[in-house]
C-alpha positions as CSV (number, residue, x, y, z in Angstrom):
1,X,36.2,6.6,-23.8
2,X,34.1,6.9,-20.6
3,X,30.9,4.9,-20.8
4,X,27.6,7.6,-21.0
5,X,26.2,7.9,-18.1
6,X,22.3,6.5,-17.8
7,X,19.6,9.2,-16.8
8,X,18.0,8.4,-13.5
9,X,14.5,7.0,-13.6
10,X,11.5,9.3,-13.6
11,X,9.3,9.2,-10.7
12,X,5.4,9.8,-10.1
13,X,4.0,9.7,-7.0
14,X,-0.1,9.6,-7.5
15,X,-2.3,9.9,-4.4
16,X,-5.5,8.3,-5.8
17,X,-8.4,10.1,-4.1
18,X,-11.9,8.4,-4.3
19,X,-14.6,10.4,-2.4
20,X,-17.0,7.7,-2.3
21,X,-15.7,5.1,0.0
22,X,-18.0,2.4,0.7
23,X,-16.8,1.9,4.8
24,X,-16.3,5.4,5.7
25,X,-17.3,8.0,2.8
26,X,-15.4,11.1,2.2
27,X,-12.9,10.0,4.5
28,X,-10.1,11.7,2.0
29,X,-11.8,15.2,3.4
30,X,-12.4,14.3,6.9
31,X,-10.6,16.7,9.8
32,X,-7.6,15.5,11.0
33,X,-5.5,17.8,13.7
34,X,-7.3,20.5,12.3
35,X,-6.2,19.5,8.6
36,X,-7.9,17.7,5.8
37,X,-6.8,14.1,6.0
38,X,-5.5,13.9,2.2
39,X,-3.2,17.4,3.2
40,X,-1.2,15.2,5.1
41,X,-0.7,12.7,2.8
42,X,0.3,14.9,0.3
43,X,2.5,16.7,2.5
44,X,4.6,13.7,3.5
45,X,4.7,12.5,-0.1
46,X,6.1,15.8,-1.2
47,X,8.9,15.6,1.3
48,X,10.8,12.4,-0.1
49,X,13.4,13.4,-2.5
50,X,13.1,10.8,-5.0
51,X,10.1,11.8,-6.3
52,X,10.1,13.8,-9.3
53,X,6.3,15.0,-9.1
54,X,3.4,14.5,-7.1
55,X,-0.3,14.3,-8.2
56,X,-3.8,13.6,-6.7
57,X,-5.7,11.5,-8.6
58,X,-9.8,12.0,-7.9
59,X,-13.2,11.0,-9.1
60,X,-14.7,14.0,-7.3
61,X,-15.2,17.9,-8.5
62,X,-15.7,18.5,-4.8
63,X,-11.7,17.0,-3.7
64,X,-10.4,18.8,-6.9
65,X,-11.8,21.7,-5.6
66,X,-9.6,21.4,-2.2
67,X,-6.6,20.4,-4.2
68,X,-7.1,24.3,-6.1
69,X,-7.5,26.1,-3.0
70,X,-4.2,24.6,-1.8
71,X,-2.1,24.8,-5.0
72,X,-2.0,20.8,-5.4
73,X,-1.5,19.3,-8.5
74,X,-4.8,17.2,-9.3
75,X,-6.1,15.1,-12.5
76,X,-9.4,13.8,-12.4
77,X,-10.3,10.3,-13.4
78,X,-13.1,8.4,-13.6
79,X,-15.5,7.2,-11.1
80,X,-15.7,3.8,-12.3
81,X,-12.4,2.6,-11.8
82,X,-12.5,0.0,-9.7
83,X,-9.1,0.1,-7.6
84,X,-6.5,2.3,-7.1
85,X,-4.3,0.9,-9.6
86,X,-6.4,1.7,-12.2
87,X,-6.6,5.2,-11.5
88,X,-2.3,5.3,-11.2
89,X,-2.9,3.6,-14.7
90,X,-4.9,6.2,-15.8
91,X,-2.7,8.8,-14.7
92,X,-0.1,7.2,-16.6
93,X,-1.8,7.4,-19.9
94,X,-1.4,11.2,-20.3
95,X,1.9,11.6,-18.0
96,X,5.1,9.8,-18.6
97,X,7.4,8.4,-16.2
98,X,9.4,5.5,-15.6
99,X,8.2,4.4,-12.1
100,X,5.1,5.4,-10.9
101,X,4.2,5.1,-6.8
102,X,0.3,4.8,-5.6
103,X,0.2,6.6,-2.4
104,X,-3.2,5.8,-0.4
105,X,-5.1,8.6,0.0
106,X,-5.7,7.3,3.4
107,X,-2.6,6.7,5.1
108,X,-2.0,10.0,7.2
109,X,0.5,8.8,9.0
110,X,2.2,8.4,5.8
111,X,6.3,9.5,6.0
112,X,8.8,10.3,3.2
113,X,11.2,7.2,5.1
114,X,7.8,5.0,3.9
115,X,8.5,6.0,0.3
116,X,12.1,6.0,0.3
117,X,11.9,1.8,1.1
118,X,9.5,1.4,-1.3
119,X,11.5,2.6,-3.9
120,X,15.3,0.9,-2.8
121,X,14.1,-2.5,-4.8
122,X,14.4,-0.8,-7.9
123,X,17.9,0.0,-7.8
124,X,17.9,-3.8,-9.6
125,X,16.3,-3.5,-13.0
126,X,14.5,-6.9,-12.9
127,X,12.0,-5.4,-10.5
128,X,8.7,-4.5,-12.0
129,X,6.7,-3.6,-8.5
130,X,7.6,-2.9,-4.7
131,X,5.0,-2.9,-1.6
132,X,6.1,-2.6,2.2
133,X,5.9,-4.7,5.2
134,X,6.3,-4.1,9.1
135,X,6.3,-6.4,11.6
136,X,2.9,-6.7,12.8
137,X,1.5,-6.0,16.1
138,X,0.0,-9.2,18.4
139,X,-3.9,-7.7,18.0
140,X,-3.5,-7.2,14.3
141,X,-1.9,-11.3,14.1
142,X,-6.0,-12.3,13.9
143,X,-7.6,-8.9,12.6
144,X,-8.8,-9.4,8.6
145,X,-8.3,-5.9,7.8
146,X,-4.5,-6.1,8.6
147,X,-3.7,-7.9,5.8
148,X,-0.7,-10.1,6.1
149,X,2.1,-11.0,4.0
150,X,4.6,-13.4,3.5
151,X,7.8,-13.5,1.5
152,X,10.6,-15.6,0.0
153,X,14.4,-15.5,1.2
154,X,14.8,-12.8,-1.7
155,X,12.3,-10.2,-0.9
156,X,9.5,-11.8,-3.2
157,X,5.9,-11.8,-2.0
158,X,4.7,-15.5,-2.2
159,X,1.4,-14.5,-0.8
160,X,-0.9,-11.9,0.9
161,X,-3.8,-12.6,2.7
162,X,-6.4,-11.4,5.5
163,X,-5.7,-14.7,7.3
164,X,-3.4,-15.2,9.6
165,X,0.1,-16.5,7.9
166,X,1.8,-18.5,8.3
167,X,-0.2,-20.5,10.3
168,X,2.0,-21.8,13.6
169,X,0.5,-25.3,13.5
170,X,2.5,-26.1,17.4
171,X,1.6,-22.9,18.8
172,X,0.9,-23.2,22.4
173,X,-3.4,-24.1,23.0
174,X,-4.0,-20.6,24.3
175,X,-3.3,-19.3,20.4
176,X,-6.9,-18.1,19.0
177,X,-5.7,-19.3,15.6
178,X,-5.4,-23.0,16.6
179,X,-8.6,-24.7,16.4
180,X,-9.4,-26.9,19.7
181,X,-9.3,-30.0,18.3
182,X,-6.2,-29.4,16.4
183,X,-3.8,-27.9,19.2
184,X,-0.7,-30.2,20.7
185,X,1.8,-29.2,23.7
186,X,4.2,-27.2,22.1
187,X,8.3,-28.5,21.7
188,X,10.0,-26.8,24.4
189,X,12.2,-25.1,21.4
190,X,8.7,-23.8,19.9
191,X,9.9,-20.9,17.7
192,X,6.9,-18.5,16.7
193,X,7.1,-17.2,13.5
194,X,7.3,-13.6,12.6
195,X,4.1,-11.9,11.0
196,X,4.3,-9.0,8.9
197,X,1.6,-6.6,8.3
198,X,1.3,-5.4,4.1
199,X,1.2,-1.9,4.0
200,X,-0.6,-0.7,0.6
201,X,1.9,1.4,-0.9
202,X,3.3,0.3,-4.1
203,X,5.4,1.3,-7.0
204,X,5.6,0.0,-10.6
205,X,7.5,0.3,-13.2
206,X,5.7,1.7,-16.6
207,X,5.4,-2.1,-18.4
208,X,4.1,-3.6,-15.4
209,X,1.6,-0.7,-14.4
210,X,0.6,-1.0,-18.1
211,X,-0.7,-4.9,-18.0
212,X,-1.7,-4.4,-14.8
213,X,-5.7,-3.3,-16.6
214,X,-5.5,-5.7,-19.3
215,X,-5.7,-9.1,-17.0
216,X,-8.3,-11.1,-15.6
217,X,-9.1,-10.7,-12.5
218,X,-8.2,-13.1,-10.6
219,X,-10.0,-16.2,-8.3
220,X,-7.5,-14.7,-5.4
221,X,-8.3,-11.5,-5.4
222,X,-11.6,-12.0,-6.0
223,X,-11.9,-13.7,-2.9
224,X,-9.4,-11.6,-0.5
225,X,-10.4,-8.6,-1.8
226,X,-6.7,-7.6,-2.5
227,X,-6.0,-6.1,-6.2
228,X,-2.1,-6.9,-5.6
229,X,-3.2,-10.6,-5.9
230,X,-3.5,-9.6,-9.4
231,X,0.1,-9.6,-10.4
232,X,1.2,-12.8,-8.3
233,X,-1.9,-15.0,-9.9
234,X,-0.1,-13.7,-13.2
235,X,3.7,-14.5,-12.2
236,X,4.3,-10.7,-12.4
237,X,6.5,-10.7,-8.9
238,X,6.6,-8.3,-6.3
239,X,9.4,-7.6,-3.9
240,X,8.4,-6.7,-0.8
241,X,10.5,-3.9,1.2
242,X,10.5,-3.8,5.5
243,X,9.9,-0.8,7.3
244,X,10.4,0.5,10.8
245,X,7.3,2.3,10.8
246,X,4.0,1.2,10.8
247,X,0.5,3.0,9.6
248,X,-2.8,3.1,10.0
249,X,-5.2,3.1,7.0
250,X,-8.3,4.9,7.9
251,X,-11.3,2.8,7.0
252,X,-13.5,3.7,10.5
253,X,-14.4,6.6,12.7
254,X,-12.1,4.3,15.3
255,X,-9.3,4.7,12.6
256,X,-9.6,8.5,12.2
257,X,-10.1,8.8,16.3
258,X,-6.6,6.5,16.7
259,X,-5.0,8.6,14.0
260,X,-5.7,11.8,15.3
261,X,-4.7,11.2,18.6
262,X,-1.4,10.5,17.2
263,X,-1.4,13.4,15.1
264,X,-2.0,15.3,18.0
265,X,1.2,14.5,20.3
């Protein structure tokens, strides 16, 4: 007899939506090209095949509102949810699915080929959560709010972190990241190494999205600032996927200015 054949996974995308964003608020609602910045998000997230369903996520009456006009699926959640994660956890207490994706509200530069990578790890059933990676630009190697990441031979993050990392301990003395004191003449077969920028897109699966609210927080992520810290301080892996194209998370008016120059050629 032929062997049944195994439904395909269900997948959630959720856009979590917070209007009160310490750095730049309302950003989600800001003009972009003429658009509301969270239109294209949503936009390019509803273009990738894979995903089943897509849904804002918001603490705000006033972004619901927008997602109404337009016809967008929306949920709100609470305002006191600390991190995006929590809010995609939220979500998934009142809508099932198997893998569920947390799309930044504010990555407008955002493209269905983004979530497509994210989701290719899960084609192996060990994996319980996916992030991306692109190879990161030379004035983001020093910038904090690229955060950087760095992987095992497999895929697996071993750790992200504003810093610079890996730190190139023989890089030649004109490298800003090698103190004075510490810098030597570099081997004439000096090798950089390769830096790769995180970009904050991630997917779970359901068990993993489910602990994710019930541990500590941790030292790490405490200190960086990064929630994904989380799950490696807790030995939950996460594989991290490489992508062609890079983003830009709008955190400043410089950010929304860069973006929609872009938007506009």
């Amino acid at each position: 007899m032929p062997e049944p054949t195994q439904n395909p996974p269900t997948i959630l995308g959720v856009i979590p939506a917070r209007l009160a964003s310490t750095r730049l608020p309302r950003k989600v609602l800001r003009t972009l090209a003429g658009r509301p910045m969270l239109a294209w998000v949503f936009d390019a997230a509803s273009a990738c095949p894979q995903l089943d369903r897509v849904l804002i996520a918001t603490d705000s009456e006033e972004v619901a509102e927008l997602c109404h006009r337009n016809h967008w699926p929306v949920q709100l959640t609470s305002p006191d949810l600390p991190s995006g994660t929590d809010r995609v956890h939220a979500i998934s207490q009142t809508i099932h699915a198997d893998i569920y994706v947390n799309i930044q509200g504010d990555e407008p530069l955002l493209k269905p080929q983004h979530l497509t990578a994210l989701l290719r790890p899960f084609a192996h059933p060990h994996v319980e959560v996916s992030t991306l990676k692109v190879l990161c630009t030379p004035e983001n190697i020093a910038n904090p709010n690229a955060v950087k990441v760095v992987t095992a031979t497999d895929g697996r993050a071993l750790y992200f972190s504003r810093a610079t990392i890996p730190y190139d301990r023989d890089a030649p003395a004109k490298s800003p990241q090698t103190p004075t004191s510490d810098r030597v003449a570099p081997a004439s077969n000096h090798i950089p190494p390769q830096y790769w920028k995180h970009i904050g897109l991630y997917a779970y699966s359901k068990a993993a999205l489910q602990r994710f609210p019930t541990l500590p927080h941790s030292l790490l992520e405490q200190a960086e600032r990064l929630e994904q810290l989380r799950f490696l301080e807790n030995g939950i892996p996460i594989h991290v996927e490489p992508t062609d194209y890079d983003t830009i998370g709008v955190d400043t008016e410089e950010d929304l200015q860069r973006v929609e120059s872009l938007l506009l050629t």
